[in-house]
C-alpha positions in Angstrom: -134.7 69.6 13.6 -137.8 71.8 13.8 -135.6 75.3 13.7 -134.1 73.8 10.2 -137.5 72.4 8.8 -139.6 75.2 9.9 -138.0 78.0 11.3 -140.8 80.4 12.1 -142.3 77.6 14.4 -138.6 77.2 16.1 -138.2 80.4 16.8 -142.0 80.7 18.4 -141.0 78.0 20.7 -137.9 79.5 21.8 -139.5 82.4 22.6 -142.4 80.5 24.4 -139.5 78.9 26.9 -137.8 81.8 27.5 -141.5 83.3 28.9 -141.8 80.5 31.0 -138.2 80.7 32.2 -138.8 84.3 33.3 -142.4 83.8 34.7 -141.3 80.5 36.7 -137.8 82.4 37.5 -139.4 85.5 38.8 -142.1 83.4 40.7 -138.9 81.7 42.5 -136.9 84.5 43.0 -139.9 86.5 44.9 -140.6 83.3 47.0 -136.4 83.9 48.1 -136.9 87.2 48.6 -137.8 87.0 52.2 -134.8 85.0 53.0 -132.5 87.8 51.7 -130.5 90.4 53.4 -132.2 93.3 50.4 -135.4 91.3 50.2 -137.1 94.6 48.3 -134.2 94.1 45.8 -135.2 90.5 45.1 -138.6 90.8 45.3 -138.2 93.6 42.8 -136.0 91.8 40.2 -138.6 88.7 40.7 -141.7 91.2 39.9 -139.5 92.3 37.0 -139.0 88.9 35.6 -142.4 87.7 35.9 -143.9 90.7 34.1 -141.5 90.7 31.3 -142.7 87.0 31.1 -146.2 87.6 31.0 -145.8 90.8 28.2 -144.2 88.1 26.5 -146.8 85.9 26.2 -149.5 88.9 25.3 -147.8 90.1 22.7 -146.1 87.4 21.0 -145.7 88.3 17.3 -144.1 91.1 18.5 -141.8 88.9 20.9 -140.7 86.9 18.1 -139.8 90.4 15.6 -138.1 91.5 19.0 -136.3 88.7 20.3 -134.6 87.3 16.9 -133.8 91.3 16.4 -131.8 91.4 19.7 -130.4 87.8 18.8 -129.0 89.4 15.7 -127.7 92.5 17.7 -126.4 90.3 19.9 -124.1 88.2 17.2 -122.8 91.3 15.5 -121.5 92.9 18.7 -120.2 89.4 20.0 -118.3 89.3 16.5 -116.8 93.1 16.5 -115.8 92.7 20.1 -113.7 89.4 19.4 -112.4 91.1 16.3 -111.2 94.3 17.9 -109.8 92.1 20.9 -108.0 89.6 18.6 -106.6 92.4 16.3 -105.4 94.6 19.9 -103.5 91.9 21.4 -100.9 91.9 18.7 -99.8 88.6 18.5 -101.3 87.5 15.4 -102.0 90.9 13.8 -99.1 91.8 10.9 -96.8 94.7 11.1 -97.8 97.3 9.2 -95.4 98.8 7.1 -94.9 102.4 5.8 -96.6 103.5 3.0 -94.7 102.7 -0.5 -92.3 100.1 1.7 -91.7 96.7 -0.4 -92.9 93.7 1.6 -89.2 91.5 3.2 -89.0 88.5 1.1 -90.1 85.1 2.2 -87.3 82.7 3.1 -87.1 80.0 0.8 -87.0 76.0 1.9 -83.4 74.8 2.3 -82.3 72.4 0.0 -80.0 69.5 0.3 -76.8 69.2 -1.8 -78.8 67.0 -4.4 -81.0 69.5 -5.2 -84.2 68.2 -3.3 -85.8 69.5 -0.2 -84.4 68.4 3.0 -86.8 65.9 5.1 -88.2 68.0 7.8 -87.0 65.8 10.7 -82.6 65.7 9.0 -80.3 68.0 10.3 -77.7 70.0 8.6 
């Protein structure tokens, strides 16, 4: 209810909790490290994650410009990559036709010998 009320103050918090989940993340990930078969690896992805946490609570105007900016960028390539994978499969996409072709006509609903539309469920 706060993000539709006050969305400024929504999206500060959501930035706030992804700082903590990186900081308390990291924190966890270099106490695994030594339990790992590439504990340098760990411990460096750890390190990683707690100082992107920490440069996100410094500078956390710029947090907020930044993350709704890669949110956004985030949407519109999630969007053109379901487009371009629904229009490549085929199934739903229309045949195109040559240029100047007429479209095929529609086929009409058959009608029974009275002149109305046959129920959906009658035969013949």
């Amino acid at each position: 209810m706060l993000v539709i009320v006050r969305p400024g103050a929504g999206l500060l918090a959501l930035v706030r909790i992804v700082g903590t989940y990186l900081v308390v993340g990291g924190v966890l990930q270099l106490a695994s490290a030594f339990s790992d078969a590439r504990p340098w690896l760990r411990a460096l992805l750890g390190l990683r994650d707690v100082m992107l946490g920490i440069l996100i609570f410094a500078i956390l105007d710029v947090s907020v410009v930044t993350f709704a900016l890669l949110f956004g960028i985030g949407l519109v390539a999630t969007a053109r990559s379901r487009s371009s994978r629904h229009s490549a499969c085929g199934a739903c996409a229309s045949p195109r036709r040559p240029a100047g072709a007429r479209p095929r006509p529609r086929a009409r609903p058959a009608r029974s010998r009275r002149g109305g539309l046959k129920p959906s469920g009658a035969g013949g």
